[in-house]
C-alpha positions, 0 to 999 in steps of 0.5 A, spaced: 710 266 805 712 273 805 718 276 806 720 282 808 728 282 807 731 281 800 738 281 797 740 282 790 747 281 787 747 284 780 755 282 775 758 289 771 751 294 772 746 289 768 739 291 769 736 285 772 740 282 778 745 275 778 741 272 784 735 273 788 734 272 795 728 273 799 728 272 807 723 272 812 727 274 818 734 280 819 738 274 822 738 270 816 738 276 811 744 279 814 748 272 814 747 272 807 749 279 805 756 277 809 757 271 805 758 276 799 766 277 799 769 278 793 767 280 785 765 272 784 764 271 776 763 279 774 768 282 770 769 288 773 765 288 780 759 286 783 754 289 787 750 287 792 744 290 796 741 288 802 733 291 802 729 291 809 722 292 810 723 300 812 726 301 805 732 302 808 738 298 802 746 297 804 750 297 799 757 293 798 761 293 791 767 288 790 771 291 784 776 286 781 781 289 783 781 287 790 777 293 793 770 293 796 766 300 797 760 301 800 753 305 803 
């Protein structure tokens, strides 16, 4: 199976990402992304991108304090 959209979510500014998830359509992958609502286990934050086909990558970061940025 190809997949055309990808979500990754990477603890503190590791190099390689925490988890990995692959999907074949936007619905599924944007309901996924939105599941992402806070830091998890990381330390100080988590980042968590969203890739689709065009190239195009959204953005959130939750920070431990409670706050929550993004592109």
């Amino acid at each position: 199976m190809e997949y055309e959209y990808s979500i990754t979510a990477t603890y503190d500014g590791d190099k390689s990402p925490h988890w990995i998830g692959r999907y074949d359509n936007a619905l599924e992958a944007v309901n996924n992304f939105n599941k992402f609502i806070d830091y998890g286990f990381a330390n100080e934050y988590l980042t968590v991108n969203l890739s689709e086909p065009s190239g195009k990558m959204h953005t959130k970061v939750f920070y431990a304090n409670g706050t929550v940025g993004g592109k």
